[in-house]
C-alpha positions in Angstrom: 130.9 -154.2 274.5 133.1 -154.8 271.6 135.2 -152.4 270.1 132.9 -150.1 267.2 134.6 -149.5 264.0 133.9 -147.2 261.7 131.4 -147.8 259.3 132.9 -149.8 256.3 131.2 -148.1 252.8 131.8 -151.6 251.1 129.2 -152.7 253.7 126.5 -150.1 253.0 126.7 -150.5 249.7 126.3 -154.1 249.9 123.7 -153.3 251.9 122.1 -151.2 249.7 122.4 -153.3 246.7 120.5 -156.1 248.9 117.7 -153.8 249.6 117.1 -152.4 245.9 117.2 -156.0 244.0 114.7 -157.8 246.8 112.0 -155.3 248.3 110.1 -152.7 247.2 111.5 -148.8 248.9 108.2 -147.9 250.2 109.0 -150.7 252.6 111.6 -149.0 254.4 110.7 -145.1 253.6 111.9 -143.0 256.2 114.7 -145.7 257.6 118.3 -145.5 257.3 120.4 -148.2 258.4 124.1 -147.5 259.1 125.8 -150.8 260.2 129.2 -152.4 261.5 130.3 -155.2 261.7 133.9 -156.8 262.3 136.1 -156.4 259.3 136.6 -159.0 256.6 133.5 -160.7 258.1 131.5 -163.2 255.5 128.4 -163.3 257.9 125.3 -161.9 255.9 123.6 -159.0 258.3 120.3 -158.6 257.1 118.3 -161.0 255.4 115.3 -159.6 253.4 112.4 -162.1 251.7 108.9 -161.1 250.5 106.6 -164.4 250.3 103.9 -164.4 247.2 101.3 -162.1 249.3 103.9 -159.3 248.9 104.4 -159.4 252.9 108.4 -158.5 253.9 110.4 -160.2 256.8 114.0 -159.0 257.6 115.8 -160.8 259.9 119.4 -160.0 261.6 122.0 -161.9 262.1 122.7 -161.1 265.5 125.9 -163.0 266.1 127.4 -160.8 263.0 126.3 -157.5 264.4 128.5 -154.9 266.6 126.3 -152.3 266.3 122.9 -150.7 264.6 122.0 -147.5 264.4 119.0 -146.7 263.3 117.6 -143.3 261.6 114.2 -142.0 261.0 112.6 -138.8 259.6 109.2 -140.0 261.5 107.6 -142.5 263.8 108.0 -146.2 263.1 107.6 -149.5 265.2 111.1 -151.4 265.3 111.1 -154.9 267.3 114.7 -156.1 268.1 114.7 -159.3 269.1 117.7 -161.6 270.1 116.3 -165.8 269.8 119.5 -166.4 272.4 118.7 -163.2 274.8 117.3 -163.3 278.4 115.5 -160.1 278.3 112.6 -159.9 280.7 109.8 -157.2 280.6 109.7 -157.6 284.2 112.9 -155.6 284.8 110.8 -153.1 282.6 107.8 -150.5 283.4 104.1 -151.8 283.1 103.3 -150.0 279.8 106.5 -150.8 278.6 108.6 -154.0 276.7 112.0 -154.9 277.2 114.1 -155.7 273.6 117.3 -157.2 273.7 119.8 -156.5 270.9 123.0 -157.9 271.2 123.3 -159.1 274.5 121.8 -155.7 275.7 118.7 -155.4 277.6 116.7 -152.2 276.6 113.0 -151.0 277.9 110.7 -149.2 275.6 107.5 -147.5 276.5 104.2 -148.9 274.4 102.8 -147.0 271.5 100.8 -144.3 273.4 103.0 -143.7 276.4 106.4 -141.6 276.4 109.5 -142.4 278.7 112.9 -144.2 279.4 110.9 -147.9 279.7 111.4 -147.9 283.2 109.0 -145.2 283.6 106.3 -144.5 281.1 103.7 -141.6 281.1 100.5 -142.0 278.8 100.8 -139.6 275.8 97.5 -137.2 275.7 96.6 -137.9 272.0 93.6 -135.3 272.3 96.3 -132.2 272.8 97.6 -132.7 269.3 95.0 -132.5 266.1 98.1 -133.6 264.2 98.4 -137.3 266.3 94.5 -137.8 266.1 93.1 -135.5 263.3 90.1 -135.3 265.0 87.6 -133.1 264.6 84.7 -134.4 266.5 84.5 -134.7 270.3 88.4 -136.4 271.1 88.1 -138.1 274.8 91.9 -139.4 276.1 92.4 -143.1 277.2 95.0 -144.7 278.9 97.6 -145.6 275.5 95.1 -144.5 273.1 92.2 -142.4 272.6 88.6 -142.3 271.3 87.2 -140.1 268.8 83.7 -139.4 268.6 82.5 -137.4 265.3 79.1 -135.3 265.2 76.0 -136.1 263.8 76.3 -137.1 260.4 79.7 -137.6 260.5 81.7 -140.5 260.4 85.5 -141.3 262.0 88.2 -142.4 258.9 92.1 -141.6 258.7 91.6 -138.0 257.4 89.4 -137.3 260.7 85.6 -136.8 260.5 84.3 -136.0 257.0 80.6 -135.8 256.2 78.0 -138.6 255.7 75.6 -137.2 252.4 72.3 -139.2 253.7 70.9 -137.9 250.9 72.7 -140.2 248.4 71.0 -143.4 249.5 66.8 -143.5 251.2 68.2 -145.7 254.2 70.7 -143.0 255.1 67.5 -140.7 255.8 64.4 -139.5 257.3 63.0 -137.8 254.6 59.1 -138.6 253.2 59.0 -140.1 249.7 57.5 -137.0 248.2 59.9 -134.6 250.0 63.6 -133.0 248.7 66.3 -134.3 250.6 69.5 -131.5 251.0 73.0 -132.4 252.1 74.7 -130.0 254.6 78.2 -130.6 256.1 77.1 -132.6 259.0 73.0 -132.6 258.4 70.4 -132.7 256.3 67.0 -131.2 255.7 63.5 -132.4 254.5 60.9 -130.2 252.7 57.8 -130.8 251.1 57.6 -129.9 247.3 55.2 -127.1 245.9 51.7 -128.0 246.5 52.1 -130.2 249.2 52.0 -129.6 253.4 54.6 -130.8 256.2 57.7 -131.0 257.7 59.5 -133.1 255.1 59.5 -135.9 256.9 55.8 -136.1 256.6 54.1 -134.5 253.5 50.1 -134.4 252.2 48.1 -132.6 249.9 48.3 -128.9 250.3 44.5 -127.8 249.6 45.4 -124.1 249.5 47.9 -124.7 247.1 46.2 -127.1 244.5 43.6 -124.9 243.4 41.3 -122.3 244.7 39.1 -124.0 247.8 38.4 -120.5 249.4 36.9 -117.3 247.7 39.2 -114.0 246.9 37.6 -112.3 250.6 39.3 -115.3 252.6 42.5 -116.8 253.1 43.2 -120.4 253.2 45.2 -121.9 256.0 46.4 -125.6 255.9 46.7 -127.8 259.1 47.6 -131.5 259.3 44.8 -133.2 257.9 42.6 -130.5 257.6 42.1 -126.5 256.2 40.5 -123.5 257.0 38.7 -120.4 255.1 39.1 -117.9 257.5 38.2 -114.0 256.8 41.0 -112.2 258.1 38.3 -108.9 258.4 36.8 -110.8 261.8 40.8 -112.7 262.5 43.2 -110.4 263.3 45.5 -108.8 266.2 45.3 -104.7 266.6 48.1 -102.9 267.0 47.4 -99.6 269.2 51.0 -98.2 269.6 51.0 -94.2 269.6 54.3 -94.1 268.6 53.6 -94.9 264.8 52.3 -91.5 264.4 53.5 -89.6 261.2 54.3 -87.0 263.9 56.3 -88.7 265.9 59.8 -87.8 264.1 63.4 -88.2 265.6 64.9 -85.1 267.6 67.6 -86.5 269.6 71.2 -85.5 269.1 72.1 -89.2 268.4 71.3 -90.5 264.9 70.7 -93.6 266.4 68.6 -94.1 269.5 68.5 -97.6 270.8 65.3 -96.2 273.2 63.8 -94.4 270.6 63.9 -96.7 267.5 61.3 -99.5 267.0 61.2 -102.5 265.0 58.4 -105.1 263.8 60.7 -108.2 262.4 58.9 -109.9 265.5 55.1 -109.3 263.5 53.4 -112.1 261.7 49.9 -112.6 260.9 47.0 -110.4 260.1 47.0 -107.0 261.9 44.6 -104.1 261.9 46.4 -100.4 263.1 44.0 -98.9 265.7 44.4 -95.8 267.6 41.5 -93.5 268.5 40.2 -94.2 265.0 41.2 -96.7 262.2 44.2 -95.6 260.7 45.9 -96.6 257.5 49.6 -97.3 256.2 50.3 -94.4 253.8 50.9 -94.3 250.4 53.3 -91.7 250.0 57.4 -91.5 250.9 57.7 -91.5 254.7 61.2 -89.5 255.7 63.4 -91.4 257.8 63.8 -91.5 261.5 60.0 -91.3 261.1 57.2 -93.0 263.0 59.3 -93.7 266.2 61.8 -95.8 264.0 65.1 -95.6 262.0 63.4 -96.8 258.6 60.0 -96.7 258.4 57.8 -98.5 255.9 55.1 -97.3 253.3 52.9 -98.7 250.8 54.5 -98.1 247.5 50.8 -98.6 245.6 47.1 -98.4 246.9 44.6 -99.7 249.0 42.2 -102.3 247.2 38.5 -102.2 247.5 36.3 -105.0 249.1 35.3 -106.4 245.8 39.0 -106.6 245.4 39.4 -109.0 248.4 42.9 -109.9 249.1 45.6 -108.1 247.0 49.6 -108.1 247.0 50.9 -104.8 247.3 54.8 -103.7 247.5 55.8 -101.5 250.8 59.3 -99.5 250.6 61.6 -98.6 253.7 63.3 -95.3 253.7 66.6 -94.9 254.3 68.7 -93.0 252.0 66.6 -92.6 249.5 62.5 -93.5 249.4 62.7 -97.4 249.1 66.0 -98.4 250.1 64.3 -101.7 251.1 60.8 -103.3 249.7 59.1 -106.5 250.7 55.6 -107.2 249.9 52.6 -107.6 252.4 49.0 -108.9 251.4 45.9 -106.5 252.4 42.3 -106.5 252.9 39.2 -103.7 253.0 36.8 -104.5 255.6 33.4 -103.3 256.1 33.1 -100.5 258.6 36.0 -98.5 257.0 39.1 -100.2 258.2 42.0 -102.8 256.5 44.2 -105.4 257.9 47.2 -106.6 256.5 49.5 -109.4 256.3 52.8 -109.0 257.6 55.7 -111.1 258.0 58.8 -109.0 259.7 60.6 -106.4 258.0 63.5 -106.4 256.1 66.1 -105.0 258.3 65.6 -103.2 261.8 65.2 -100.7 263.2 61.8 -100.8 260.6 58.5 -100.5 261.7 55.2 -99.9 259.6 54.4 -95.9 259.7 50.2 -95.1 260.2 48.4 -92.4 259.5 44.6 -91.5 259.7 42.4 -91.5 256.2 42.1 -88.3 254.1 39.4 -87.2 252.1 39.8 -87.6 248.7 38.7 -85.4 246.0 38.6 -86.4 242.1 39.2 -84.3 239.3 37.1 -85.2 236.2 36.3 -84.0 233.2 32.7 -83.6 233.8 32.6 -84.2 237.7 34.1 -83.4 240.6 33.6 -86.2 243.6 35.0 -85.6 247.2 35.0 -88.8 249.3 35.3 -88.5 253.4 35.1 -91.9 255.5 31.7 -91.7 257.4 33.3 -93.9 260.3 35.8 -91.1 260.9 34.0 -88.4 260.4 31.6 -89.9 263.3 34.2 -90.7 265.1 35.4 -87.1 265.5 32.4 -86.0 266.3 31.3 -84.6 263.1 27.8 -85.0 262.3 27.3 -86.7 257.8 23.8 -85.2 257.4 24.8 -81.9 258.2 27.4 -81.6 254.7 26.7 -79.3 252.2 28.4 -76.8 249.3 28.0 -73.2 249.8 24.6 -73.8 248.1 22.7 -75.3 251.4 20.8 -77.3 248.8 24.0 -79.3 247.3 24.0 -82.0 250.1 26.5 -84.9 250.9 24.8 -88.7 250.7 26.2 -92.0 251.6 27.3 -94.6 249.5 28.3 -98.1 250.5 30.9 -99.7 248.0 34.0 -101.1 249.5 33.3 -99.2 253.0 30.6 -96.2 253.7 31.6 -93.2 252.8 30.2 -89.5 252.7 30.2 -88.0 249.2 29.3 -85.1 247.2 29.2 -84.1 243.7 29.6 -81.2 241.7 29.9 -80.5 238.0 32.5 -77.9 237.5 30.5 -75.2 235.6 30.1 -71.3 237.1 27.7 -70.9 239.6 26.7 -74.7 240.0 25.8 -75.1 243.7 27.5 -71.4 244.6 30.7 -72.0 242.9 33.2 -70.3 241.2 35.4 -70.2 238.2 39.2 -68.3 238.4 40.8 -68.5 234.8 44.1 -67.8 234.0 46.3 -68.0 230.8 46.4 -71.8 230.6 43.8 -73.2 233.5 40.0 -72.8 234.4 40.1 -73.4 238.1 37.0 -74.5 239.8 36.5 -73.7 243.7 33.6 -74.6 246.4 33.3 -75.0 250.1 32.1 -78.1 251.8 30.5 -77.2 255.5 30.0 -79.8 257.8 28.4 -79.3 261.5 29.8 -80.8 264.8 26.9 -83.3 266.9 24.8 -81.3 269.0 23.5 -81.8 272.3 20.7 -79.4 271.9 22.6 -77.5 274.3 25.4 -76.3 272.9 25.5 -75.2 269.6 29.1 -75.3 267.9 30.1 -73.4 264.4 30.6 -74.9 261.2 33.6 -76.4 260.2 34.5 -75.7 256.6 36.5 -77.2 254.1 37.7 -75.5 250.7 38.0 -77.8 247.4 39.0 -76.9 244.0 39.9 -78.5 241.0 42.2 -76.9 238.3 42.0 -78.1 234.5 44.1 -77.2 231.7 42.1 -74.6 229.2 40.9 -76.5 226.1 37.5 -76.3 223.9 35.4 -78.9 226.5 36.7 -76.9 229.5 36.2 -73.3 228.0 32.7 -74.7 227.5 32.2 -75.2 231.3 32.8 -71.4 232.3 30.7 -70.1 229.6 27.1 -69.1 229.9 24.2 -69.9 227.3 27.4 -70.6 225.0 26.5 -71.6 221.2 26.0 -75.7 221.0 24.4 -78.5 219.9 24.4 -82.5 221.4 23.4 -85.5 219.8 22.7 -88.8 221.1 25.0 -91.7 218.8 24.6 -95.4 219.1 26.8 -97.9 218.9 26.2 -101.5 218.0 26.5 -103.6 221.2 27.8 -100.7 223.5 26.1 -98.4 224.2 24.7 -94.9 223.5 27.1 -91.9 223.8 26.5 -88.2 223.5 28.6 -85.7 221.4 28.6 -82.5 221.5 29.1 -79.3 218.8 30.0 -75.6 219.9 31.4 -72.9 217.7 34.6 -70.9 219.1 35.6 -67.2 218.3 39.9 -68.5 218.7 42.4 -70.8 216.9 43.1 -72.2 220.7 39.0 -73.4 221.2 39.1 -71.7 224.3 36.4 -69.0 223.8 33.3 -69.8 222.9 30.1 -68.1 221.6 28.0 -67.5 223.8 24.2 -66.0 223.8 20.9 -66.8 222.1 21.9 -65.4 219.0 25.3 -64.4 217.6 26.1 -61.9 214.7 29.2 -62.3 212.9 30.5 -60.9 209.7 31.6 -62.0 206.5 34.8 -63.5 206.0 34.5 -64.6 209.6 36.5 -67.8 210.4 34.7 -69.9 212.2 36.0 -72.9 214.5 34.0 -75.7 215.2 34.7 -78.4 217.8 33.0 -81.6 218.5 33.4 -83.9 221.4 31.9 -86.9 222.4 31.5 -87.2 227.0 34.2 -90.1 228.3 34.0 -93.4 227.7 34.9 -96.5 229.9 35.9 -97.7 225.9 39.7 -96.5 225.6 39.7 -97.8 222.0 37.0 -95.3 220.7 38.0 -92.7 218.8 35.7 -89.7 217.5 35.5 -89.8 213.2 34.1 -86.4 211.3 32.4 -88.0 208.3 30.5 -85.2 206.6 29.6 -81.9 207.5 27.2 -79.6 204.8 25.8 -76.0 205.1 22.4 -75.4 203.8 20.3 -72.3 202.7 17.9 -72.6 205.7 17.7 -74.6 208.9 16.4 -77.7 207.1 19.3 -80.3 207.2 17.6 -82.1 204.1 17.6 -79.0 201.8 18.5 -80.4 198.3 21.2 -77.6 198.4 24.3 -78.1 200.3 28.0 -77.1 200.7 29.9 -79.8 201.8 33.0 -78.5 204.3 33.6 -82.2 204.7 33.2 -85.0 202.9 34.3 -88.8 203.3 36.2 -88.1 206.3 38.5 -85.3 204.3 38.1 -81.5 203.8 36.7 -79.9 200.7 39.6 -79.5 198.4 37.6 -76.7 196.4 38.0 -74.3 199.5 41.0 -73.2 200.6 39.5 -71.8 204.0 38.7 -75.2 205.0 41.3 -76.6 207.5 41.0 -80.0 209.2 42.6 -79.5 212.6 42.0 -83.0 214.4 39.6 -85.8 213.4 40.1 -89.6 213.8 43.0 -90.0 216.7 40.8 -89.3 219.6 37.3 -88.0 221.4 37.5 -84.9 219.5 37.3 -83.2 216.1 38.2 -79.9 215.5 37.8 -77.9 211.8 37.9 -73.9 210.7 35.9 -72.7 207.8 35.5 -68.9 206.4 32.4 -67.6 207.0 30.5 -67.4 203.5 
């Protein structure tokens, strides 16, 4: 090998000059050429031409060259060959080629193998993202590799990058009528509003383009076909003791794996059974309730069965009352029981909380109405003819609206069917007992069983009117045009408050007396109704057409003449109230 010399700077930047006037730097980015070459030589090294494509060939002049050294920041594929050379890739290994530079014979392994030429190991491509970038399934060859990318995925220099089949119909699957959504790798297919399938085959939804079933049934849609089916007669029970309102968490662990249930696994139409028909309640359930965590109420009420199928909202408690609320769809069935629609529960441990039916007792102004489930009361063993108020002859009867059920009425005046009036400083409380006899066998005869009701109303001029006896009034029948006929009623008071009537066949009072008068029509089912005083005379006798009369009211305002005439209420709801001095 001939003597190396030290590289000449004249040469390099010869060299250098060469480069920048004839190729383009991208060409060599990442090379660095450092050559000698004997001193004072003429001999031109490299030679650099780009044809009219833009393609580069470099060429070196062998015969000129001592020595190259070559430089790079990253790989590249250098071929050295010398036209007057002898090299032989037999003298090298299989996987490798042998380059001759100079008279010198050098073996270098093929892309995808690493060695000294004369022994070359295949490079596993797979181990290093960075070599293959990629991301799909990477399987190792011999000098290479193959890269296999996912589903929806396709194979480019930046690794496996996602194929949107939703950008173009012969990309994807999907029905004309359905949505198509990209995902990184996939895509889905759904059927738009009013229409039934998988996405990738869609059809007329009946149940959702109009109304094909009535409000009692539900509509189901099947391929091809749907169904009206009454969910009263198509349902699963659910008999699990452990939803009992009783059954309440004691353990020293909050949280009991054993202990805690959950329905997220319930869909469908369900009916809760135990020894009778039982009902979700509709009150705030505590937690660690009803053999679960969280358990679940109905946040509104129970429809009726001309209702048919309603929404209503349920609410799980933990924290607070509804820390949770989903909505279920429910149903009243004939023969006292419901079935609802449930889909899973919001979070677990949740399950649904039962409880049995109670009776229910309504408060109105005129009535008092206790309802009791016949079905249940049957059921534990109670026999419905036998009900009664403490006056035997005040019976329960059936009535049939949504389910049977036992009722009885009573009018909230002292002494009706044996009961009895408490009055304090703002309330008139009303209080009876409802008696009801176990079935007999005509063997053994059991007690009654008795149950104690009352209703309390604040004290006002048509309650004070309930307690008294033979008190001081006058009804009327009025009709109105199209609506109806209502009755109103006029009593005279002794107090500014209307709460003490007159009562007795006949009243004396003295001069200078003030009287207060109150009139009051009975509810309406009309909320817009509102009671109007028109006129109101005195006359000398008991004939209301006596020529002579003393107006106290006239065209809807008081008589402006006497000062003793106060209008207290008139126009603004079901009742008028006025005082006058007794003349």
């Amino acid at each position: 090998m001939a003597t190396v010399n030290s590289v000449d700077s004249a040469c390099a930047e010869g060299l250098n000059n060469v480069l920048y006037n004839h190729v383009d730097l991208q060409a060599i980015h990442g090379l660095d050429l450092f050559l000698t070459k004997p001193v004072n030589a003429s001999v031109r090294i490299l030679n650099i031409n780009v044809n009219a494509s833009g393609e580069i060939k470099e060429t070196f002049n062998t015969t000129a060259l001592t020595h190259l050294l070559v430089y790079t920041s990253g790989d590249v594929n250098i071929t050295l060959i010398d036209p007057n050379g002898k090299c032989s890739d037999s003298d090298c290994h299989p996987n490798a080629t042998c380059e001759e530079f100079g008279g010198y014979q050098e073996c270098t392994c093929k892309k995808g193998f690493t060695g000294d030429g004369f022994q070359c190991y295949d490079i596993n491509e797979c181990g290093d993202y960075w070599l293959t970038r990629c991301n799909g399934y990477c399987e190792n060859t011999e000098g290479s590799y193959n890269c296999t990318c996912y589903g929806g995925m396709i194979y480019t220099e930046e690794g496996c990058v996602d194929i949107d089949e939703c950008s173009s119909k012969d990309l994807n699957n999907c029905h004309p009528l359905a949505v198509c959504t990209n995902y990184w790798s996939w895509y889905s297919c759904s059927c738009p509003h009013g229409y039934f399938g998988d996405g990738f085959f869609c059809e007329v939804n009946e149940c959702q383009q109009g109304t094909p079933c009535d409000p009692n049934t539900e509509c189901n849609k099947y391929i091809g076909h749907y169904t009206c089916l009454d969910p009263c007669s198509n349902h699963t029970v659910l008999d699990d003791p452990w939803r009992s309102l009783n059954n309440k968490h004691t353990g020293y662990y909050y949280y009991d794996y054993y202990w805690s249930h959950c329905d997220n696994y319930l869909s469908g139409w369900y009916r809760f059974q135990g020894k009778t028909d039982q009902k979700i309640p509709e009150y705030c359930i505590a937690e660690q309730s009803c053999g679960t965590s969280s358990p679940i109420w109905l946040n509104g009420t129970h429809p009726t069965q001309e209702e048919g199928i309603v929404n209503v909202t349920t609410c799980s408690s933990w924290g607070d009352c509804c820390y949770w609320n989903s909505s279920i769809s429910i149903k009243a069935c004939p023969g006292d029981f419901y079935v609802y629609k449930l889909t899973g529960t919001p979070s677990c441990n949740s399950a649904y909380c039962v409880d049995y039916p109670l009776p229910e007792l309504t408060c109105s102004t005129s009535l008092m109405k206790l309802s009791y489930s016949k079905c249940l009361l049957e059921k534990m063993g109670m026999d419905t003819l036998t009900i009664h108020l403490r006056d035997n002859g005040c019976k329960g009867y059936i009535e049939r609206e949504d389910i049977q059920m036992v009722k009885i009425d009573m009018v909230p005046q002292r002494g009706f069917c044996g009961g009895q009036i408490k009055v304090n400083a703002t309330h008139f409380t009303y209080i009876n007992t409802v008696y009801v006899s176990p079935k007999s066998d005509d063997m053994i005869q059991r007690g009654e069983i008795a149950l104690e009701v009352f209703c309390s109303y604040e004290r006002n001029m048509q309650v004070s009117l309930w307690t008294a006896i033979n008190p001081v009034l006058s009804s009327v029948n009025i009709s109105v045009g199209g609506t109806g006929s209502y009755r109103a009623t006029m009593s005279l008071f002794q107090n500014w408050d209307y709460s003490m009537p007159y009562m007795g066949p006949e009243i004396w009072i003295s001069a200078e007396t003030l009287l207060y008068v109150g009139v009051m029509v009975e509810e309406t089912k009309e909320p817009q109704f509102v009671l109007q005083m028109k006129d109101c005379y005195a006359t000398p006798t008991s004939d209301s057409g006596h020529p002579v009369k003393y107006y106290i009211i006239k065209n809807n305002c008081p008589n402006v003449n006497d000062p003793t005439v106060f209008m207290e209420e008139n126009g603004i709801s079901l009742s008028g109230k006025f005082s006058v001095q007794l003349f």
